[in-house]
C-alpha positions as CSV (number, residue, x, y, z in Angstrom):
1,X,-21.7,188.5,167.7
2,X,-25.8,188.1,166.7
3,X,-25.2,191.0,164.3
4,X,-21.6,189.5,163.0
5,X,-23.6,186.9,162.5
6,X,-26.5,187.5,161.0
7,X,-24.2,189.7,158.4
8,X,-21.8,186.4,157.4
9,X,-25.7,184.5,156.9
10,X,-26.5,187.4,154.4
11,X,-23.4,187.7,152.7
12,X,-22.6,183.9,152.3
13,X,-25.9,182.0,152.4
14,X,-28.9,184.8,151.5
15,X,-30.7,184.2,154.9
16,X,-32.4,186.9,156.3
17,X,-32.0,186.8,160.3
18,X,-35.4,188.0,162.1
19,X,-33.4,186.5,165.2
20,X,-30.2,185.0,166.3
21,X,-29.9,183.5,169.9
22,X,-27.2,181.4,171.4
23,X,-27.6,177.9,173.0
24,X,-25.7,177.0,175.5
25,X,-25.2,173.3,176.9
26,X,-23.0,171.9,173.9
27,X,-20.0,170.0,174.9
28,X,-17.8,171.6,172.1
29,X,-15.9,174.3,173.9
30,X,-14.3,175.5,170.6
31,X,-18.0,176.2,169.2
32,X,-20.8,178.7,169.8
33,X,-23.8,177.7,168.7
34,X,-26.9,180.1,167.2
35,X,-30.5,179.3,166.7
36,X,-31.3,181.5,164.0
37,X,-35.2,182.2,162.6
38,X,-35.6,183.7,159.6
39,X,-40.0,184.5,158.3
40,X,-40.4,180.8,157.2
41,X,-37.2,179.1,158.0
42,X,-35.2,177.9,161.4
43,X,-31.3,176.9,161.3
44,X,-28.6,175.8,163.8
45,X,-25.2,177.9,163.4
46,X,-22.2,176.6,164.8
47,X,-19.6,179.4,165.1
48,X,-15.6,178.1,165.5
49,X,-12.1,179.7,165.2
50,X,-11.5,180.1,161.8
51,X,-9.2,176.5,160.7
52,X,-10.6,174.8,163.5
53,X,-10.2,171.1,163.0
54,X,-13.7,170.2,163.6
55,X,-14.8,172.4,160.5
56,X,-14.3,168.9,158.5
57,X,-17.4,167.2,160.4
58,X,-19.3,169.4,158.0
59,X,-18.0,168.2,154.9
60,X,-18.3,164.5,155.9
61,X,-21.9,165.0,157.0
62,X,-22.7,166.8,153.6
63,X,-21.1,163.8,152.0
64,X,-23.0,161.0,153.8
65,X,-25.9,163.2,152.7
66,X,-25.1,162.8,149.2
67,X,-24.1,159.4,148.6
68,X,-27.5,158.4,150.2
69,X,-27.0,158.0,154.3
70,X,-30.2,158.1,155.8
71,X,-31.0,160.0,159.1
72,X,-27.8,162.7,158.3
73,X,-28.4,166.1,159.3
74,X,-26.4,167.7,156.7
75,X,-25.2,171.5,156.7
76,X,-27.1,174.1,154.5
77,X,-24.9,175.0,151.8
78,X,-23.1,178.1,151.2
79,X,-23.7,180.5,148.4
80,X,-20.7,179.2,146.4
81,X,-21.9,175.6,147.4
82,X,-19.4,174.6,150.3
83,X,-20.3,173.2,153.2
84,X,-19.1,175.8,155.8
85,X,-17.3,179.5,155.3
86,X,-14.6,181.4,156.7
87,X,-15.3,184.8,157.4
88,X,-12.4,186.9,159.0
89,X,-11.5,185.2,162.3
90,X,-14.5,182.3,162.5
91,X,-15.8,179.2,160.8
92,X,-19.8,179.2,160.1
93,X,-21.7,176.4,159.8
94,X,-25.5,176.1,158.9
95,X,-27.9,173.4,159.6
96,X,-31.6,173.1,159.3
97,X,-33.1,173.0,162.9
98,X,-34.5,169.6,163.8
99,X,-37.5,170.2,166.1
100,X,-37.6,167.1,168.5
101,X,-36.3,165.5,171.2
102,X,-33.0,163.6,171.8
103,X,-33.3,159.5,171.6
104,X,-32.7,160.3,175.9
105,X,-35.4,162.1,176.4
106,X,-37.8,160.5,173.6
107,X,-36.7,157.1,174.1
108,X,-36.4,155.0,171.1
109,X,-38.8,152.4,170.2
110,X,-37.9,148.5,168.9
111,X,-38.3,150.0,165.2
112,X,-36.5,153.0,166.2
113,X,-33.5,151.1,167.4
114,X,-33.8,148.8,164.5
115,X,-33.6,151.9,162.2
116,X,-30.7,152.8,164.2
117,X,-28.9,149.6,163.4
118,X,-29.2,149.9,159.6
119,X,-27.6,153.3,159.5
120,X,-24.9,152.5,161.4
121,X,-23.9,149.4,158.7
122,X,-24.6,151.5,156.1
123,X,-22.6,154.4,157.4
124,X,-19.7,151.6,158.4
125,X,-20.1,150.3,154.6
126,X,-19.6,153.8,153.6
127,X,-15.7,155.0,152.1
128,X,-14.9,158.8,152.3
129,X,-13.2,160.7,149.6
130,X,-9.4,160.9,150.8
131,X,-9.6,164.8,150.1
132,X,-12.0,165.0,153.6
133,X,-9.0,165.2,157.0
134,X,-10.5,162.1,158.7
135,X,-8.4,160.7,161.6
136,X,-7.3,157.7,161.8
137,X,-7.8,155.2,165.4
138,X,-4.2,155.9,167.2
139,X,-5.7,153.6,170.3
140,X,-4.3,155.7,172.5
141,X,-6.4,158.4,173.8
142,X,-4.9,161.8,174.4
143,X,-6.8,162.3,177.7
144,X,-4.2,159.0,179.2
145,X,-1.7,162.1,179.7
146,X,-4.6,164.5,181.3
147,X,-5.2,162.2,183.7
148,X,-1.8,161.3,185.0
149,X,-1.1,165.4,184.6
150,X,-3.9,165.7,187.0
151,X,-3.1,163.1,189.5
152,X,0.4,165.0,189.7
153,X,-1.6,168.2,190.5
154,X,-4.6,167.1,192.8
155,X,-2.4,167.1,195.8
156,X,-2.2,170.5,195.9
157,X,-6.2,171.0,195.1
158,X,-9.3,170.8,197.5
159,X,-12.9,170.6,196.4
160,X,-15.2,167.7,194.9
161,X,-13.1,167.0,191.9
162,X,-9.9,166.6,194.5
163,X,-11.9,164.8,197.0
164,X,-13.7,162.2,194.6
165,X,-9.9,161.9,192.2
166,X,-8.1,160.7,196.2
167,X,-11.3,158.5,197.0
168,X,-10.9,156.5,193.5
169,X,-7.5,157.4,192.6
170,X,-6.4,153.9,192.8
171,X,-9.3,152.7,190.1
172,X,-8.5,155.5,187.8
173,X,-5.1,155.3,187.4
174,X,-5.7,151.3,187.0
175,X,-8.3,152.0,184.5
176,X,-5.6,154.4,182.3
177,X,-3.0,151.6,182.8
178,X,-5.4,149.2,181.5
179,X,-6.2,151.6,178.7
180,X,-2.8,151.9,177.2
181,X,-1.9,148.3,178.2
182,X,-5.5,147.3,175.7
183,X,-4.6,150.1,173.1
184,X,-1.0,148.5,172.5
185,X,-3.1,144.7,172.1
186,X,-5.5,145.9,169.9
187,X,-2.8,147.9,167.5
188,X,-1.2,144.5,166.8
189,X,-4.5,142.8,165.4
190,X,-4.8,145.0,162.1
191,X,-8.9,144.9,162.8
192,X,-10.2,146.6,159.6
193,X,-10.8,150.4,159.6
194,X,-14.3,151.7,159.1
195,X,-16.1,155.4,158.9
196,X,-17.4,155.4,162.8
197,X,-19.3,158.5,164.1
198,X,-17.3,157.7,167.4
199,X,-19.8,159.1,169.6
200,X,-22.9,157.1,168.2
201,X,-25.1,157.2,171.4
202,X,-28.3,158.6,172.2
203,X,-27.9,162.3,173.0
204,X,-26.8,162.7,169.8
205,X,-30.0,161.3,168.2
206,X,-33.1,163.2,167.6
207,X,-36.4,162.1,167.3
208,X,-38.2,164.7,165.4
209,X,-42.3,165.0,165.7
210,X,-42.8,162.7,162.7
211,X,-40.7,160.4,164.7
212,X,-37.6,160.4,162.3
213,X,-34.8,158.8,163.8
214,X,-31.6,162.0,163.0
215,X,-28.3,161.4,163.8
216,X,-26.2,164.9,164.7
217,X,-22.7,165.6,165.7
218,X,-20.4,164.5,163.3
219,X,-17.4,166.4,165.0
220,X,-15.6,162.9,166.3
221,X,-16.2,160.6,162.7
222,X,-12.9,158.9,163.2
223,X,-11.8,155.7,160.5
224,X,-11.1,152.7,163.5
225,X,-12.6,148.9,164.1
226,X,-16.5,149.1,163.9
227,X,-16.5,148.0,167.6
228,X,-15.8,152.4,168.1
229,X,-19.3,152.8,167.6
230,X,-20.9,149.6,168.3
231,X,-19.6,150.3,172.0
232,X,-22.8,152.5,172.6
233,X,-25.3,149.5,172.4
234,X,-23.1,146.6,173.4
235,X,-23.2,147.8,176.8
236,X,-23.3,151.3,176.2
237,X,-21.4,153.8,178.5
238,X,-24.4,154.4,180.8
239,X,-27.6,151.8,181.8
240,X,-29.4,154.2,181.4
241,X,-29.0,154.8,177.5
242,X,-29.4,151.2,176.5
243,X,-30.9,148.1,177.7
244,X,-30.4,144.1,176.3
245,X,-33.8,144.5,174.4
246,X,-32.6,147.3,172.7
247,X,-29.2,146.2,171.7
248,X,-31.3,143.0,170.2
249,X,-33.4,145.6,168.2
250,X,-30.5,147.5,166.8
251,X,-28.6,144.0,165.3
252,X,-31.7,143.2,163.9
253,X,-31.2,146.2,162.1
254,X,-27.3,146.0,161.8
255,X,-27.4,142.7,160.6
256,X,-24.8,139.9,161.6
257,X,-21.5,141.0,162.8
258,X,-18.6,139.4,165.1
259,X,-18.1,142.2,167.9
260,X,-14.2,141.5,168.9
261,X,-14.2,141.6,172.8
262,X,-10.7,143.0,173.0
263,X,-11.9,146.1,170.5
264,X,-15.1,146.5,172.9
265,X,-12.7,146.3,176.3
266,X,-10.3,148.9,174.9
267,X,-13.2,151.4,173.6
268,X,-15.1,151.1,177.0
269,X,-11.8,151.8,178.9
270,X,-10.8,154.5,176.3
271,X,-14.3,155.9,176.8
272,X,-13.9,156.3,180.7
273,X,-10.6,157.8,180.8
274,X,-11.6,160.3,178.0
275,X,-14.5,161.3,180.3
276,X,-12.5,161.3,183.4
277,X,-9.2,163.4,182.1
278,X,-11.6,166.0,180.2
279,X,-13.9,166.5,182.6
280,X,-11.9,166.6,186.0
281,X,-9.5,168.9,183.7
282,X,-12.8,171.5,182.9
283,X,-13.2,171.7,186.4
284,X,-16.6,174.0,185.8
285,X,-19.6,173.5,187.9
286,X,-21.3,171.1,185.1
287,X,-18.4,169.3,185.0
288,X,-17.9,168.4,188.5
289,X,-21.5,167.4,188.6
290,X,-20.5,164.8,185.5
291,X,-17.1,163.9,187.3
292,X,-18.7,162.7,190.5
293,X,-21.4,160.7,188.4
294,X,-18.7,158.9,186.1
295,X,-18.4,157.0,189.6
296,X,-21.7,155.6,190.2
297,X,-23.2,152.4,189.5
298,X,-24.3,151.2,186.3
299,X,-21.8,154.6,185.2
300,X,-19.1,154.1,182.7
301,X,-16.1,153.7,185.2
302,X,-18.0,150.5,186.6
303,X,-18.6,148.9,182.9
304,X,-15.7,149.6,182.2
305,X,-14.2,147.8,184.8
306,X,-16.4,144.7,184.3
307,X,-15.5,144.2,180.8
308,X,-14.3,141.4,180.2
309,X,-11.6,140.3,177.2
């Protein structure tokens, strides 16, 4: 693949490879992802089946660029001046390599989160053209069927995923009912749509060495009630990725805004039987590790459970 790849960067972008290494740890099993170096320059390759639905997140990334979105990181543009190319069988996207650390491991500071905030209004004030594929909120999560597809298979399983599914199953499969049950609720209230990242927490924001706030991985930008992304700092999914002081921060930033407690119930819920179907489905050693830890407290599943409508 490195020299594949290194021939679709010369053909289609005029970048040189010195070197082209993968990455591993992304949580986009349809991608491979590249660290590339040229003399002067670094990039970030993402490598997908050709048609791959997900190719879009480049486009709308390159857009939010243009129109004047702050802390985007936008792809590199082609030779003919498109966001991505096809070559034979894959997809290949280029993106300048941020050198930092994720808003996780850096931890974001009072102005940090407050720059935070004001992206995320301006990004939710921000209309895409209608020629870009964005999906619309269906509130109903696909994973609602993983999970009870599971639970019909995990009699006939051993090992941790089996053992912790039959020590909680009674919680899960009353969080998935109370999914669908908040999905149908929400549908009726015609909450107005708006561009959302959709996974707007802080693994997927980098802190570079300058400390510039950049906000990466566009592959879930989905048009649903603001409350999709506001989930992450209302709460969050984890206590560990955002405390009171720093949800105060970010709405300083934000500005004012009415959170609607039915939208931030169902996107919670949503949130833990995404993570609970897809990862108990993977079934890999990483994601039994996450599996088990879905369970524990302060961990989605539990705030989750304790929200409140």
């Amino acid at each position: 693949m490195s020299r594949a790849l290194a021939g679709t960067l010369r053909r289609h972008y005029g970048i040189d490879a010195a070197s082209v290494a993968p990455i591993s740890g992304g949580q986009d099993d349809a991608a491979s992802v590249y660290r590339v170096e040229t003399r002067d320059s670094r990039y970030l390759v993402k490598v997908r089946p050709a048609g791959a639905s997900r190719d879009v997140a480049a486009s709308i990334a390159r857009h939010l660029r243009d129109v004047g979105v702050g802390h985007v990181v936008a792809p590199v543009a082609t030779l003919a001046d498109t966001a991505s190319v096809q070559d034979g069988a894959v997809a290949v996207t280029v993106y300048p390599f941020v050198a930092g650390r994720t808003g996780v491991e850096a931890g974001l500071s009072s102005e940090q989160w407050r720059e935070l905030g004001a992206f995320a209004r301006r990004l939710h004030s921000t209309r895409l053209p209608p020629g870009l594929r964005v999906g619309r909120e269906t509130y109903r999560p696909r994973e609602i069927d993983v999970v009870r597809r599971v639970d019909a298979a995990i009699a006939e399983h051993d090992g941790e995923v089996a053992e912790t599914w039959r020590r909680h199953r009674d919680a899960i499969l009353a969080l998935v009912d109370r999914t669908e049950t908040l999905g149908r609720e929400l549908a009726q209230r015609s909450l107005r749509l708006v561009t959302c990242h959709a996974d707007l927490h802080t693994w997927n924001v980098l802190v570079d060495d300058a400390g510039e706030l950049w906000v990466v991985d566009w592959d879930e930008v989905v048009l649903a009630p603001k409350e999709r992304d506001l989930m992450f700092v209302v709460g969050g999914i984890s206590e560990r990725l955002v405390a009171p002081a720093d949800t105060v921060s970010f709405f300083e930033g934000y500005g004012d805004a009415e959170v609607d407690p039915l939208a931030l119930a169902y996107y919670r819920h949503a949130w833990a039987t995404q993570d609970i179907g897809s990862y108990a489905e993977r079934g890999d050693a990483d994601a039994v590790r996450i599996f088990r830890n879905l369970f524990e407290a302060g961990e989605i599943v539990e705030l989750a459970c304790a929200t409140m409508t």
